[in-house]
N, C-alpha and C positions, 0 to 999 in steps of 0.2 A: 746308448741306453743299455741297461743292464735286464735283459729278458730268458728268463727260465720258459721251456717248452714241458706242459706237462701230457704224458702222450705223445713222448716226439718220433715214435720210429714208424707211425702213419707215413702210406704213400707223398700225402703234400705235408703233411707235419714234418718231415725229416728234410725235402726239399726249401721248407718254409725256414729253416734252421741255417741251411748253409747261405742260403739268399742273405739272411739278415745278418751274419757274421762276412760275408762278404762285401756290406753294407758299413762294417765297424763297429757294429755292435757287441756286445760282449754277452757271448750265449751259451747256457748251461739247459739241458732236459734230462728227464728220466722217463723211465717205461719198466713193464714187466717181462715184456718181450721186444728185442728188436731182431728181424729178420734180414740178409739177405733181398735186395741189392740196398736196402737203407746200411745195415750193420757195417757194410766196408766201406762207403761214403762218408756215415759219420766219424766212423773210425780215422779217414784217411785227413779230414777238417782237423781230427782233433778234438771231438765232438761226442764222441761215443764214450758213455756213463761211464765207471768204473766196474757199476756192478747195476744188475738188473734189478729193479722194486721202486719202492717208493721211499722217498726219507723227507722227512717235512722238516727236518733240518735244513735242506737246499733253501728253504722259502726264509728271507733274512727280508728285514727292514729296508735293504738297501736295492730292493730290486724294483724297478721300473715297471714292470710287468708280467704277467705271469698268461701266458698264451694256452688257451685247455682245448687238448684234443676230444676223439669222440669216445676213440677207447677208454679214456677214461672213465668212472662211474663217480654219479653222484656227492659219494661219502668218499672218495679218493683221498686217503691222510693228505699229502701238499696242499690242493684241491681247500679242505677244512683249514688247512696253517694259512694259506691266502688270505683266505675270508675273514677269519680270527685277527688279522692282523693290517686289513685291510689295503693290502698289496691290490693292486688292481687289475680283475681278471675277465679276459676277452677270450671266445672262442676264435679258430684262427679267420672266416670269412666276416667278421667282424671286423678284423685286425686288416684286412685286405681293404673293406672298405674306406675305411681310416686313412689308409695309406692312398687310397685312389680318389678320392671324394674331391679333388680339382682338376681331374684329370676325364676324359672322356671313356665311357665304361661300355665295353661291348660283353653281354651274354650272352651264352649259349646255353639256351636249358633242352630240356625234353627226356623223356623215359628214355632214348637210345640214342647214338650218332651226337652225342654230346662231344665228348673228346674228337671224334674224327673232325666235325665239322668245325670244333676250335683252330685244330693243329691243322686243318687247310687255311683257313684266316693267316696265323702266325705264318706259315709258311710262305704264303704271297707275299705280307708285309714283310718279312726279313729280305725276302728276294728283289722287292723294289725298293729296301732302302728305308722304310719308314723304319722310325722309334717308338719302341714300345714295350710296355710291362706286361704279366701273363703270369696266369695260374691255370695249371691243364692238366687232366689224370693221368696222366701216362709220358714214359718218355718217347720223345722226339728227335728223328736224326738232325745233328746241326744245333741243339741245344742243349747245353750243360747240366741246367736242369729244370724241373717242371714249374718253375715260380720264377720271377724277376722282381726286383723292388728297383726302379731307379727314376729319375724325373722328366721321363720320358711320356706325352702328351697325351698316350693315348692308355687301356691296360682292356685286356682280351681275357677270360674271364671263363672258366666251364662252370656253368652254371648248376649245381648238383640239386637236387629238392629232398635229398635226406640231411637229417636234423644237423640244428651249427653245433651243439655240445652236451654233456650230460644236463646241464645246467639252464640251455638254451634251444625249447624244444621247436624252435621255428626253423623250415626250410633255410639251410645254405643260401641258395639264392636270394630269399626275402631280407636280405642287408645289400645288394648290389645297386638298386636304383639305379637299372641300365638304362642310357642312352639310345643305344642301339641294341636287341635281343631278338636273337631265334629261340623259336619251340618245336622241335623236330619232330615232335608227336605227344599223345599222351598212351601209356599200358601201365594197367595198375603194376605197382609194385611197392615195395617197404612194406610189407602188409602188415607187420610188429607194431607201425608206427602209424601207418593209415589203414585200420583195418576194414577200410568198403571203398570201394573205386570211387562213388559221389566225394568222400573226404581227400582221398588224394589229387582227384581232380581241381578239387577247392585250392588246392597250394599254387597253382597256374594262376585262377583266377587273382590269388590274392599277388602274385607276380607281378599282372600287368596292371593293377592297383598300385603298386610298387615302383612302375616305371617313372621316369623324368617326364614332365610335359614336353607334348610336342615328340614324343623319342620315336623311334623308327621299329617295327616288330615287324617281324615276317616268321609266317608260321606256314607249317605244312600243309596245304589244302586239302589234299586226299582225307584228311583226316578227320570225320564228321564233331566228333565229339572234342575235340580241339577247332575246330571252325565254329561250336556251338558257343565254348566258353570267349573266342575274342568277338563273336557277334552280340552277347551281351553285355560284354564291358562297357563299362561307361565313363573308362578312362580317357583323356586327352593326347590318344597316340595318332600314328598313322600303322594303318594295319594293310598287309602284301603279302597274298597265300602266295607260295612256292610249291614249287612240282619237279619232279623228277626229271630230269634232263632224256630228248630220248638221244640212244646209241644201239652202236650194233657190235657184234665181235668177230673180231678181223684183223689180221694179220699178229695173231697170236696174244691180240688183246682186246681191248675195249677203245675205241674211237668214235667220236661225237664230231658234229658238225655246227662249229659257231657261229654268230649271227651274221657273220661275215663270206660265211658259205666257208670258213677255210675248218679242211680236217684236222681235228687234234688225238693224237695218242695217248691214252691216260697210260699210269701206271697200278690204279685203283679197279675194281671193277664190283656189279651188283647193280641193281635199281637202289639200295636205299644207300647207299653210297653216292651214285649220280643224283638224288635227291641234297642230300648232304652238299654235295656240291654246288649247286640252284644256290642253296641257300648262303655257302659261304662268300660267292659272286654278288649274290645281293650285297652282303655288309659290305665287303669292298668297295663296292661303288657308292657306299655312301661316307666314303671316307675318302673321293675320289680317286681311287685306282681303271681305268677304263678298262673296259675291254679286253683288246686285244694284249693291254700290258697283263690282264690275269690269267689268263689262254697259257702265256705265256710262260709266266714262274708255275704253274700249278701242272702242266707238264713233266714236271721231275718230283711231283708229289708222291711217296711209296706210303704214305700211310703212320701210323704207331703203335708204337710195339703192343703187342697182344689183339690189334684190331687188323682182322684177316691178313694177320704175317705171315709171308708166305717163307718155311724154315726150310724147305727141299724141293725145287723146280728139276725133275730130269726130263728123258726124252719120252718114258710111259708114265711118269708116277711124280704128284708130286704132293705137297704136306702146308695144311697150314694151322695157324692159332691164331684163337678169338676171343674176345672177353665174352663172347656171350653166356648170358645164363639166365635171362628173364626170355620170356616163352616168345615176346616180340621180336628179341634179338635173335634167337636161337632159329626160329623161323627165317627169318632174313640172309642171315647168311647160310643156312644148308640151302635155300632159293638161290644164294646168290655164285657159290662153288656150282649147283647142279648144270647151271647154263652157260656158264664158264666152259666146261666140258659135257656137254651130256654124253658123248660117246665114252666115258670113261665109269667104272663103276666108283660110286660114293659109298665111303664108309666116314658115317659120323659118331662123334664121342661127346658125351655130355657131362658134364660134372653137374651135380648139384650141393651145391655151397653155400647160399647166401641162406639166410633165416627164410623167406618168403618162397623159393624153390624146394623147400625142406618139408614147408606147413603144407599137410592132407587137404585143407580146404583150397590153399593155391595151387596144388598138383594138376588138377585136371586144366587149368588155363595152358598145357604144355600140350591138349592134344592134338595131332597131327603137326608140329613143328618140325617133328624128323621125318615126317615123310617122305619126300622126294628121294629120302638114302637108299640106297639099294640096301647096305648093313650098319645096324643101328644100333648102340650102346649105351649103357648110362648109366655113370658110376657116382657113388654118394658112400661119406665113412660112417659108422654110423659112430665112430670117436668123437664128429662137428658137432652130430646132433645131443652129445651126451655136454660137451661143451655151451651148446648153445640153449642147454636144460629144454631140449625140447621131446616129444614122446617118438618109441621106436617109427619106422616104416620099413614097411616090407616090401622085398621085392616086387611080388605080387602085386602090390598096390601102386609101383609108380610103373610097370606095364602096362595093367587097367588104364593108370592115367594118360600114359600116353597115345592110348590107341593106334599101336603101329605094330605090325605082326611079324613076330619072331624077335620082337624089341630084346638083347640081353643087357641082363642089371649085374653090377657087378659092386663086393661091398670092400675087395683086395683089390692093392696097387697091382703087386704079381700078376694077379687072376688077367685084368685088364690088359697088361702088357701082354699076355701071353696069348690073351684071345687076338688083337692085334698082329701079331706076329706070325701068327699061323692063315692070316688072311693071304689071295692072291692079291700082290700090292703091283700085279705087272698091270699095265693100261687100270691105274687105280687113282684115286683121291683119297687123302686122309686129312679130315677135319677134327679139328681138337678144340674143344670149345667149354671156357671154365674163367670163372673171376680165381678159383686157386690154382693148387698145379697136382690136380689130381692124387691125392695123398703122398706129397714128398716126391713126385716123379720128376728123373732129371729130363722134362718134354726134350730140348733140343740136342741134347745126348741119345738119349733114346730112337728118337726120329730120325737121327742120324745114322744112325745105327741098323736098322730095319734092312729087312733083306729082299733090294729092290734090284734093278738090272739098270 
């Protein structure tokens, strides 16, 4: 097939590019910007535009398909030459179903622990040998890259609930018709797009509305107002709250004890992590993996990049990065570093980047998330906000909202490195916690770099 990506230098859009040319397919995209780690993959395909924009010239009679990201907007010239000429145009979780719709579909939705709880799944299955397809937000060690297309029985599936395209305002996920799905939880967020928590909640509901008959869902227990929405469904599932796994920390990690009474060593650690995990053991075994065979592969599990990476382990100090940036995430893991080490002083850093952590009315959902840090930061450009046409904030105000004392806000890269830098990082933690990279910062250069013993 001949398939143009429009919007292709997205995290799974540019993934979603090589997969299908890897496939045989003959594939051409554009974008206005493509960044680093897309820009030198696509480059390296073969793949990468000529020139950055848009030309509705690309869009010809002869194309199969025309696949539309999110970056895109509405009025995109290609976008209008498609339609005009009636090329036939799919947003890309559309196009995924398409491709999976004989195959058996496991999702992972929920406001947080989306990607981790995927990429433990894919990790067991690679490890015992099963075949299978996969779309996941993040990369993964041992896989090439974040999407598979091949005719392989089963396809695993991160289930996102923000919108499928400019064009297509229904949750990502509401095209998957899982078989098998977890709900890790619900915390409002998209607030752009759902703006009152009842609305956002509604997209869960209409989820398991969505499901296969007869499908298997296992949702977080602890979590009242997700225990609320599968107690009223009136879908034809089978529903199985999941709970945190307990564990202790010991021998310089995290170890759980399996139903077998035998000790296992992770290399993952936190409670909503050992939740995460509950939950990935469930899917497994209904795809019959036993037991002690997922004890077993999920032992050399380290995680995905940007979800509690740990970038500098020494003998007083050590450094990690997190995607977090919604108030649930952010919470979870300064919880999940603090008990890791409490004898160690925490210093966390927070970005706020997404539209919903930017918006005044969503500010205050962030209060007390940093508390447990002993030093507390929180940097936002206000270049995003002028980008993202939204009104100034002032320091002043996302202190308030945090309510955490001596909280410093910082609106320069510099500034922030340099508050960092002048910290005592001896018997220290440093969390780095941001969906960006803190306006242009080279994190693991930097990190590396810091003047520890």
């Amino acid at each position: 097939m001949r398939i143009h990506l429009i919007a292709m230098g997205g995290a799974v859009m540019h993934n979603l590019a090589l997969a299908l040319q890897k496939n045989g397919h003959f594939v051409t995209g554009s974008d206005d910007e493509i960044y680093n780690p897309a820009k030198e993959r696509l480059e390296k395909a073969g793949l990468l535009p000529e020139m950055f924009g848009w030309f509705p010239e690309k869009i010809t009679t002869d194309l199969d398909l025309a696949i539309l990201g999110m970056h895109a907007r509405a009025d995109n010239p290609e976008l209008l030459r498609a339609q005009e000429m009636g090329v036939r145009v799919m947003s890309f979780p559309e196009f995924i179903y398409k491709h999976s719709q004989d195959k058996k579909r496991i999702v992972v939705a929920g406001s947080h622990g989306k990607t981790t709880t995927t990429s433990m799944i894919m990790h067991v299955l690679r490890n015992v040998g099963i075949d299978f397809d996969y779309l996941v937000g993040a990369q993964l060690e041992g896989f090439d890259t974040m999407v598979r297309l091949s005719d392989a029985p089963f396809m695993v599936i991160e289930g996102d609930e923000y919108l499928s395209s400019p064009i297509d305002r229904r949750p990502k996920f509401l095209h998957y018709r899982p078989h098998v799905a977890v709900i890790t939880g619900v915390a409002w967020d998209h607030i752009n797009v759902f703006p009152t928590y009842k609305e956002y909640c509604h997209q869960f509901e209409l989820l398991l509305q969505n499901m296969e008959a007869e499908g298997n869902l296992f949702y977080y227990g602890p979590d009242k107002d997700l225990s609320d929405i599968v107690n009223r469904s009136e879908s034809e599932i089978y529903a199985t709250p999941y709970y945190s796994l307990p564990y202790k920390i010991m021998y310089g990690g995290t170890v759980v004890r399996t139903s077998d009474k035998d000790i296992v060593k992770l290399e993952i650690f936190g409670d909503h992590n050992l939740a995460n995990l509950s939950a990935a053991r469930f899917v497994c075994s209904t795809i019959g993996i036993r037991d002690w065979t997922f004890w077993k592969a999920i032992q050399t599990f380290k995680g995905a990049a940007k979800r509690l990476q740990n970038l500098v382990s020494a003998e007083s100090f050590s450094a990690w990065l997190d995607f977090a940036h919604a108030p649930s995430k952010a919470k979870a893991t300064v919880e999940a570093v603090r008990k890791l080490h409490p004898e160690r002083r925490l210093i966390a850093c927070l970005e706020l980047h997404t539209f919903s952590s930017l918006n005044k009315d969503f500010l205050p959902l962030y209060n007390g998330s940093l508390q447990p840090a002993d030093v507390a930061a929180v940097f936002y450009s206000p270049h995003t906000l002028e980008m993202k046409k939204m009104p100034p904030v002032a320091p002043a105000e996302i202190q308030a909202a945090f309510g955490k004392s001596g909280l410093q806000v910082f609106t320069e890269r510099a500034e922030l490195e340099a508050f960092i830098k002048n910290q005592n990082l001896e018997n220290a933690n440093l969390l780095l916690m941001s969906s960006g990279n803190f306006g242009g910062m080279d994190i693991p250069g930097f990190v590396g770099g810091l003047p520890t013993k």
